[in-house]
KEMI-360486 format. One line per 2 residues: number of its first residue (from 1); their letters; for each residue x, y, z of C-alpha. Coordinates in pm, 1 decimal, padded with zeros to 6 digits, m for minus. Layout:
N
NUM	a	X/Y/Z | ...;
END
This chain:
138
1	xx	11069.2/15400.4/06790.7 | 11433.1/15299.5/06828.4;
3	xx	11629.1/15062.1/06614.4 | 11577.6/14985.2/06189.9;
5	xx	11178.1/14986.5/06043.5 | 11253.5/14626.1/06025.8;
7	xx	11330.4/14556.2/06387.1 | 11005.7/14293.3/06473.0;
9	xx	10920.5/14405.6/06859.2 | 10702.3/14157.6/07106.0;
11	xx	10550.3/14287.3/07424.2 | 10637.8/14081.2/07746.6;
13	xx	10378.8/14278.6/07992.3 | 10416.2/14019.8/08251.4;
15	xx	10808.3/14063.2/08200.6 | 10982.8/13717.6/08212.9;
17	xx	11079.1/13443.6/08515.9 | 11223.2/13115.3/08528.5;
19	xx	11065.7/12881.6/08248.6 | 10949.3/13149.0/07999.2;
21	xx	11065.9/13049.3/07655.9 | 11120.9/13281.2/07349.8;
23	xx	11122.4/13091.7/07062.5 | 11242.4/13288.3/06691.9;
25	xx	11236.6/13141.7/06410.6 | 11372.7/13281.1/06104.0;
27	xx	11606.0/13285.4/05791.6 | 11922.8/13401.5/05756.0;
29	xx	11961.2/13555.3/05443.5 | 12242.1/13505.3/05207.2;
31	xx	12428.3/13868.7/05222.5 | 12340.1/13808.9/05602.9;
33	xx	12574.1/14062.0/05850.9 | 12428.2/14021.9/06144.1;
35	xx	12097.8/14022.6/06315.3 | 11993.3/14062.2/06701.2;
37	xx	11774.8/13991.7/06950.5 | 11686.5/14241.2/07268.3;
39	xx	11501.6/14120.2/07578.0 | 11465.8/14530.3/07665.3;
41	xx	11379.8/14637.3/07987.1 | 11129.5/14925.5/07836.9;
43	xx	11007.6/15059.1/07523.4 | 11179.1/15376.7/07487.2;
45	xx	11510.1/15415.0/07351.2 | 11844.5/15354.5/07512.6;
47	xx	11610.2/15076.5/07710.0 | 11838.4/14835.8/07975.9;
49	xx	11872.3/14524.2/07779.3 | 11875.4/14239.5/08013.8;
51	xx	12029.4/14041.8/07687.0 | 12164.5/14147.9/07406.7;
53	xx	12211.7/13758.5/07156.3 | 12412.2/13882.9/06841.4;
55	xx	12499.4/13659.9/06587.0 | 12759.2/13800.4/06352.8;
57	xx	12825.1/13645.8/06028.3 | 13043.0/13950.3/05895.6;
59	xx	13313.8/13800.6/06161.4 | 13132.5/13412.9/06252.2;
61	xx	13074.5/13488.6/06666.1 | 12777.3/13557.2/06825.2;
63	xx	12790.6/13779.9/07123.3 | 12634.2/13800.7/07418.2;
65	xx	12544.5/14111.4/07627.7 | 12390.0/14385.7/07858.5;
67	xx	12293.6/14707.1/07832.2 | 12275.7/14914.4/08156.4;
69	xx	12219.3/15325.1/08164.3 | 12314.0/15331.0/07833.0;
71	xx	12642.1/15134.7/07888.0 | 12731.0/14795.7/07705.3;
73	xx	12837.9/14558.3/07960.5 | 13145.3/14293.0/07926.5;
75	xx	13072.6/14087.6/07594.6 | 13057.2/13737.0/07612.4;
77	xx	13086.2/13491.9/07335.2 | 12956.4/13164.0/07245.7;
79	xx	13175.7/12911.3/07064.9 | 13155.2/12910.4/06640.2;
81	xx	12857.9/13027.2/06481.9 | 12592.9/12790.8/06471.2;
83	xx	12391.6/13008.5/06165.8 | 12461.1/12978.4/05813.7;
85	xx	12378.5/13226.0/05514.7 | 12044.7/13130.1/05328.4;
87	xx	11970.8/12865.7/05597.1 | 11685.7/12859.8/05828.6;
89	xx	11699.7/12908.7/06242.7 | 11526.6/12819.1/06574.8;
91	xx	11652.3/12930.7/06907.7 | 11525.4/12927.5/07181.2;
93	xx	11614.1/13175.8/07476.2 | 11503.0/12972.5/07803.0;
95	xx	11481.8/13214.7/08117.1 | 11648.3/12975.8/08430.3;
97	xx	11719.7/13077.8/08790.6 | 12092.7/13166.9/08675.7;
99	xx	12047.2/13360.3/08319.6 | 11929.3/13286.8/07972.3;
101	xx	12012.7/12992.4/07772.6 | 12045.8/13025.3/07437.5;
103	xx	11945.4/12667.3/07229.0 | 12009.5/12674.9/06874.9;
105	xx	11839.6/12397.2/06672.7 | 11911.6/12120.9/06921.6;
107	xx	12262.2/12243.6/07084.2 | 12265.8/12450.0/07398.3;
109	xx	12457.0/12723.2/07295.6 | 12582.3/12943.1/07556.9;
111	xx	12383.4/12973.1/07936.7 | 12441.0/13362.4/07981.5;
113	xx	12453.3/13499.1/08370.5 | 12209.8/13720.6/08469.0;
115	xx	12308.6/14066.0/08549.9 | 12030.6/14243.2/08627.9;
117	xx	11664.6/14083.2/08721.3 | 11453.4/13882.8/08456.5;
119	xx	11163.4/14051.8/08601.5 | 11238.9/14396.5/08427.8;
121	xx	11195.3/14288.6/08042.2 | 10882.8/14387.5/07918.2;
123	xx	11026.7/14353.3/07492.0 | 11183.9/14079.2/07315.1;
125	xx	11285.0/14293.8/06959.3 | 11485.8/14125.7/06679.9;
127	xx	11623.2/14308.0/06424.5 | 11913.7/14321.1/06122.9;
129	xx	12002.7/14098.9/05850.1 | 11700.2/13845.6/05933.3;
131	xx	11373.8/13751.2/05804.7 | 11197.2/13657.3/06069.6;
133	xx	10893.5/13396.0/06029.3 | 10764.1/13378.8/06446.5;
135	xx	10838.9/13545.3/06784.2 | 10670.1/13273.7/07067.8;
137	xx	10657.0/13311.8/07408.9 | 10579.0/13031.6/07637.6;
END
């Protein structure tokens, strides 16, 4: 098993399409870092990761990305960081025809393109500085 003891891991068998929802909830505690959240393409490890959503208090961004063949793709960033130490989260990671948006409390965040197809994620995992209280899919 890849990744921290920590690191919470959900099984998508039916992978994801247009109009699944992931919906974490969580904390962020106070020494917070930074935490993640994989949609993997497999459970072994060096899985593709169709998104990589990484909020980083350590330098306040969250960054956006893929993993493909064990290569990180171009990192994208959303504007300010919408978490706060010792406060709690929702997002939401929406799966449309054009990527996954990522909704944070009530703000759209950041829509990030698809790169490779929906259709191959079979994990959401979230991991790092986070207690997590519920991984939904809808």
């Amino acid at each position: 098993m890849s990744g921290s003891a920590t690191d919470h891991k959900t099984p998508l068998p039916q992978g994801v399409r247009t109009g699944t929802v992931m919906r974490i909830r969580g904390v962020v505690p106070e020494q917070a870092g930074r935490f993640h959240v994989n949609l993997l393409c497999g459970e072994e490890q060096g899985a593709d990761a169709a998104l990589h959503f990484n909020p980083r208090l350590d330098t306040s961004e969250v960054v956006f990305n893929t993993k493909e063949q064990g290569k990180w793709g171009r990192e994208e960033r959303g504007s300010g960081i919408p978490f706060q130490r010792g406060h709690p989260f929702e997002v939401l990671i929406i799966t449309t025809e054009e990527g996954f948006k990522a909704v944070v409390g009530d703000d759209e965040y950041l829509h990030f393109q698809h790169r490779m197809s929906p259709s191959r994620v079979r994990l959401v995992e979230v991991g790092g500085d986070v207690q997590l209280h519920s991984v939904n899919v809808f």
